[in-house]
N, C-alpha and C positions, 0 to 999 in steps of 0.2 A: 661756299657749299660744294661738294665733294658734285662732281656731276657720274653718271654710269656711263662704265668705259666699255669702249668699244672698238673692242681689240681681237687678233686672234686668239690670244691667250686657252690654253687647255688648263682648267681648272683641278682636273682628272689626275694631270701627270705634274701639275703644283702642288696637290696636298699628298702625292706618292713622294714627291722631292721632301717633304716638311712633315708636320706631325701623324700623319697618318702613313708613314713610311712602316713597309711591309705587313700592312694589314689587309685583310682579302679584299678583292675587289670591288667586291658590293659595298661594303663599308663604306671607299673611296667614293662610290659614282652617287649614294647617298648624301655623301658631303658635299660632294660638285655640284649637286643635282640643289640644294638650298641653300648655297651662296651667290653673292650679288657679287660683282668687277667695279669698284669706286675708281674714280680716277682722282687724282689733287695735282694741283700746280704748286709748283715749287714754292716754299715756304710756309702754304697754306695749313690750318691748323687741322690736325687728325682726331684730336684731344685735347681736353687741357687737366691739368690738376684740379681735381675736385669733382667731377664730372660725374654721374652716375653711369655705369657701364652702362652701355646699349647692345655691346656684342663683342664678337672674337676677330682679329683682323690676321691675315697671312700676305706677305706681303710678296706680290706677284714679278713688279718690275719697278726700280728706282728705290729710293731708299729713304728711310722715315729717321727722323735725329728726336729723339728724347732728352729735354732739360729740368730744370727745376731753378727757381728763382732761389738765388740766396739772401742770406737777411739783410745785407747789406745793398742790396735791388742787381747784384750782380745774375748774370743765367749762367749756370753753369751744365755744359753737354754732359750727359752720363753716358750716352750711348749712341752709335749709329748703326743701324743694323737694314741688312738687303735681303733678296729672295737667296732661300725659299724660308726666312725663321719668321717667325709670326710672334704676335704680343698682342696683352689682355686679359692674360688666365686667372692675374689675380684677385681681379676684380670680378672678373665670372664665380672664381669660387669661393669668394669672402663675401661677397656683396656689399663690398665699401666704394670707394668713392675711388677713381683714375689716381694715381701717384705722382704723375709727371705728364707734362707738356709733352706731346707727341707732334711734329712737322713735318710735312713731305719735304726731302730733301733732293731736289730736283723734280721730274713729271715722276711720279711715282702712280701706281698701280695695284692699287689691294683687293684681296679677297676678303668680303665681309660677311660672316655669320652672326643673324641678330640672335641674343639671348636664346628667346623661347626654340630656336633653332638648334642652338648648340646645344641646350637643354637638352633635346629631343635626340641627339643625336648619342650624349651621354647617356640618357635613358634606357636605347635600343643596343647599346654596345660598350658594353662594360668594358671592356678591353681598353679603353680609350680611359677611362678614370684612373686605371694602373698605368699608363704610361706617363699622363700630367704630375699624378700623385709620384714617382720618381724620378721626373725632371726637379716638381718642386722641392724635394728632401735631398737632390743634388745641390742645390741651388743654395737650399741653407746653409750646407755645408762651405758652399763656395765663400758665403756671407764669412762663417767664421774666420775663415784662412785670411780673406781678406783685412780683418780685423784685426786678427794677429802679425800679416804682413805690416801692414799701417803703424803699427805698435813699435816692429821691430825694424823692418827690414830699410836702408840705407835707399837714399833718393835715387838712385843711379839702377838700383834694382828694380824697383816698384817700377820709373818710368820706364824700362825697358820692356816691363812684363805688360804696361798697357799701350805703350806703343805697337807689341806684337800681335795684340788681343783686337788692337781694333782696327789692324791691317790685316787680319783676318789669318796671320801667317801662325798663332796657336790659337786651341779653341778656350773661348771664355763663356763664364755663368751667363755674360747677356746676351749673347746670341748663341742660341741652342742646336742650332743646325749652322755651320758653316762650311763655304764655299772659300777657296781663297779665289781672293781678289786681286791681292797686289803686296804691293812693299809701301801705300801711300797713305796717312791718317789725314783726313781733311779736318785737323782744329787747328786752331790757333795757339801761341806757347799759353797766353792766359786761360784760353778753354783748357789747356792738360793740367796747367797750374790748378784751376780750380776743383777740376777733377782729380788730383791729389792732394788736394790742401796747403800746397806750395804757393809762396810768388812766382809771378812771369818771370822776374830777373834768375832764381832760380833754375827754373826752367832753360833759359837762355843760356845761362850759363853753363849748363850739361851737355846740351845740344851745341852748345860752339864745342866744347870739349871731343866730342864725338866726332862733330863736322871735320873738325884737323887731323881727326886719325880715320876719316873716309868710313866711319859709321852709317851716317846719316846723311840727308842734303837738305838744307830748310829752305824755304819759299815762305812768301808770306801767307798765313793760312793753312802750310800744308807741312807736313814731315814725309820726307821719303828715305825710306830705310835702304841705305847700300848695302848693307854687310847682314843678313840677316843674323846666320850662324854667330857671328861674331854677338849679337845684340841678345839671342840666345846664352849665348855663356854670361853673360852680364846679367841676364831673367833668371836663369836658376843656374846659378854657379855649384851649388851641391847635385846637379844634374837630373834632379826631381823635377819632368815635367810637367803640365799639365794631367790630370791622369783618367783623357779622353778614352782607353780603353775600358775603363769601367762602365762607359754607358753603349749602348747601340749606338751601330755606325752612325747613323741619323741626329744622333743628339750629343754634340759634342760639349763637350765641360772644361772650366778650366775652375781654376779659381777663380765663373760668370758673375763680377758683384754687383750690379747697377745701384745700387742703393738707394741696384743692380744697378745704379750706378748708381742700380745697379747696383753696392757699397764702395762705392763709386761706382758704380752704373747701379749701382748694382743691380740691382733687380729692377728692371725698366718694368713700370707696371706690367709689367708684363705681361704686366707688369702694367 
């Protein structure tokens, strides 16, 4: 069980970083003012599939990994995503059932608004239903391309584009506010396999390709990107990149699938 954290953490200048980015202030200290600080230990469950929503989480410090069991009993990761992006919307606004297994990845740190909260919060400030309502019609979007990618586009591309996506280095559908973080994906070649529908051997086989032309460096568990630019031209070689300036600075896009992972992530219940 999630124990309440007790941290400095300013709640205030968390939901200014994240979905409430440049809305008036009182908005903000409303939202601060009825959320709770959960704390989880590292692997510990956030969610699981099937769950009924209980509320909205923003995710303070450390970072939350979304999976989904495949049919053959494999997990496959959709998503990892850090402060300041948050997940849950869809289940707030559909009133179905969690999508995906959600874990703290590492001491993680969330902010959690129960239902009748966020409810209440949606209620008194509409403003807030227009911003959700055009991440989400982002998002769909993001679905399609994604679809179409998958359809057409060549192994070597598609892995490039979510290798970048979830090193944070372009923005994608499943994490809607990004920070970068680095050049490093913390999966494994069979977690990206299965988050493309590829074997690991596959997989491997790209990555030693890359590795020998100083793309990449792999460890076990992890990818680290050497060459970003370069891994860039390999993600959109027609030069069409993600097309982050379509939405406010605060909420970046890519083609975010979770299916979000996301579609492959694609859409982390978001998700």
């Amino acid at each position: 069980m999630p124990q309440p954290a007790k941290s400095g953490i300013d709640k205030a200048a968390l939901l200014r970083e994240s979905w409430l980015a440049d809305l008036p202030d009182d908005v903000i200290a409303e939202a601060a003012a009825c959320g709770s600080l959960r704390q989880y230990a590292d692997a510990e469950l956030v969610h699981a599939r099937g769950d009924a929503c209980d509320g909205f989480y923003t995710i303070a410090s450390g970072s939350v990994r979304f999976t989904r069991a495949t049919a053959d009993g494999h997990t496959t990761t959709i998503a990892v995503m850090e402060r300041p992006n948050w997940f849950g919307e869809i289940s707030m606004f559909d009133g179905l059932p969690r999508t995906h297994d959600g874990h703290a990845a590492g001491l993680t740190i969330l902010l959690f608004h129960a239902r009748t909260d966020f409810n209440r919060l949606l209620m008194r400030h509409p403003a807030i239903y227009e911003r959700f309502a055009r991440m989400l019609a982002l998002r769909l979007r993001a679905t399609f391309d994604l679809v179409e990618e998958a359809a057409v586009a060549p192994l070597a591309q598609r892995l490039a584009r979510r290798l970048l996506e979830l090193a944070q280095l372009q923005p994608s559908a499943m994490s809607a506010a990004v920070i970068p973080r680095g050049r490093e994906v913390p999966l494994t070649q069979e977690e990206l396999g299965h988050l493309l529908g590829k074997s690991r051997q596959s997989i491997a086989k790209q990555l030693r390709l890359w590795e020998q032309d100083g793309l990449v460096q792999t460890n076990y568990g992890r990818v680290f990107i050497e060459d970003p630019d370069a891994m860039s031209r390999i993600a959109y070689p027609e030069g069409a990149e993600p097309a982050a300036h379509e939405m406010p600075r605060q909420w970046s896009y890519q083609h975010q699938a979770m299916s979000t992972p996301l579609l492959p992530r694609i859409f982390h219940d978001s998700k």
